[in-house]
C-alpha positions in Angstrom: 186.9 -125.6 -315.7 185.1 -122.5 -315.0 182.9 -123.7 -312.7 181.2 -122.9 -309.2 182.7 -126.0 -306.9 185.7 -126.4 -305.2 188.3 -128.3 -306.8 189.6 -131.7 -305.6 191.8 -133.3 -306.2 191.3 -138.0 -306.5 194.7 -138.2 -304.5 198.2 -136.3 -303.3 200.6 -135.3 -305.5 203.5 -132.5 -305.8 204.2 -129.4 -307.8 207.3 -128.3 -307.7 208.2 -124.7 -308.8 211.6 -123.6 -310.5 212.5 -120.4 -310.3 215.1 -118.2 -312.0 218.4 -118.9 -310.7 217.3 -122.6 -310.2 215.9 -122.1 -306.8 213.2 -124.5 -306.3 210.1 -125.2 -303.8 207.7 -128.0 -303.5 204.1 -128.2 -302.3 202.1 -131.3 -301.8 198.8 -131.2 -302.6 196.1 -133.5 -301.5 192.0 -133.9 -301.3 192.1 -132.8 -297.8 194.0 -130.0 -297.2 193.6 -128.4 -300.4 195.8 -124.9 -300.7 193.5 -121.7 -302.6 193.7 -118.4 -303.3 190.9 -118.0 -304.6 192.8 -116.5 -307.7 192.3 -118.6 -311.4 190.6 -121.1 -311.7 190.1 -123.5 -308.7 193.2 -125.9 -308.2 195.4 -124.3 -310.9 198.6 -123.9 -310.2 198.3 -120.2 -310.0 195.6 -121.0 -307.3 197.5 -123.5 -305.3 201.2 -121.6 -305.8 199.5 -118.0 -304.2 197.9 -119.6 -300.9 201.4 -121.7 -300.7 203.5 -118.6 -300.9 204.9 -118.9 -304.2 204.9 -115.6 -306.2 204.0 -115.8 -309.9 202.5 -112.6 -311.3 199.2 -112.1 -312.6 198.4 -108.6 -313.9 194.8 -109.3 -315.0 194.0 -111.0 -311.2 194.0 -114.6 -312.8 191.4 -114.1 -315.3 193.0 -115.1 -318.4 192.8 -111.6 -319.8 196.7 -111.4 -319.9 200.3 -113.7 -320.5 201.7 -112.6 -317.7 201.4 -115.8 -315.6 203.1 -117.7 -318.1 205.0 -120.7 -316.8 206.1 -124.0 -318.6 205.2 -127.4 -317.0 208.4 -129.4 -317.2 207.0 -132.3 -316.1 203.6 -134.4 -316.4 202.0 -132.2 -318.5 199.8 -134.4 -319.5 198.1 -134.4 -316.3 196.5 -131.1 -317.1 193.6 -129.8 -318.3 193.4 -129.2 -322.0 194.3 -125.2 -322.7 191.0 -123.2 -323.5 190.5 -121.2 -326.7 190.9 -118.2 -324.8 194.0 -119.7 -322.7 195.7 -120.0 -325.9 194.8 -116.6 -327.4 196.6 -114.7 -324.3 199.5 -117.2 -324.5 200.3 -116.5 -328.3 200.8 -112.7 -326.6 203.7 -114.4 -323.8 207.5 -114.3 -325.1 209.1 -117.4 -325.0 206.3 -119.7 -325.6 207.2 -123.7 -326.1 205.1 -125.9 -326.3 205.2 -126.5 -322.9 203.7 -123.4 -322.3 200.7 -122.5 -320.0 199.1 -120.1 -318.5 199.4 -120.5 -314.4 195.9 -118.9 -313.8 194.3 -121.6 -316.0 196.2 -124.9 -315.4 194.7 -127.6 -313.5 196.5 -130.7 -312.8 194.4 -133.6 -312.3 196.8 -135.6 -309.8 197.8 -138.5 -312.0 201.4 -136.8 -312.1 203.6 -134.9 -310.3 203.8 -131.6 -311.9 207.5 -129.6 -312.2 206.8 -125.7 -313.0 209.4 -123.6 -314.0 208.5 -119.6 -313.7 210.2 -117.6 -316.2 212.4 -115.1 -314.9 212.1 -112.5 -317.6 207.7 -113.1 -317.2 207.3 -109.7 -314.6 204.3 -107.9 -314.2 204.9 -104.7 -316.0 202.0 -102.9 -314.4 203.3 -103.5 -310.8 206.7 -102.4 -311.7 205.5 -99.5 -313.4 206.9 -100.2 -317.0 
């Protein structure tokens, strides 16, 4: 990605995020009321779940200079962009990684799919909660 325009995406589709405990929250995206944070890379799911109100922690400010917005895309992961060089570097630093694993800050879905998301619950941001 890593590039200056917005992202858009060719049609609506939904992410849906899992958190710990099973609670879950969906968000329907589309071209025309696309959600950003401005935080990762334009139209990841870091990027869309901040603006939507979905908390996923990002110690490094979505720069892909840490693991700690790890998530694992449950479903249509094949829809996203492939993983950087750099993407995968910070991820071989997460706990937990499957090969399902992503990093929120760097994931783009391109709409073809639906996307499921599960958070982690034991991913926290040890800099915020001063560990």
């Amino acid at each position: 990605m890593g590039n200056d325009k917005p992202f858009r995406p060719a049609r609506s589709y939904k992410i849906t995020f899992v958190s710990p405990g099973g609670m879950s929250q969906s968000i329907t995206v589309s071209p025309e009321t696309m959600p950003s944070s401005g935080t990762g890379e334009p139209g990841s799911i870091l990027d869309i779940a901040l603006a939507s109100g979905v908390e996923i922690d990002h110690a490094c400010g979505g720069v892909c200079a840490c693991s700690t917005c790890h998530v694992k895309i449950r479903s249509g992961l094949k829809s996203c962009n492939e993983p950087s060089e750099a993407e995968e570097d910070q991820l071989e630093k997460a706990p937990g990684i499957t090969s399902q694993s992503r990093l929120a800050c760097q994931c783009v879905g391109d709409a073809s799919e639906d996307l499921v998301v599960e958070i982690p619950g034991w991913n926290r941001n040890r800099v915020r909660e001063g560990l």
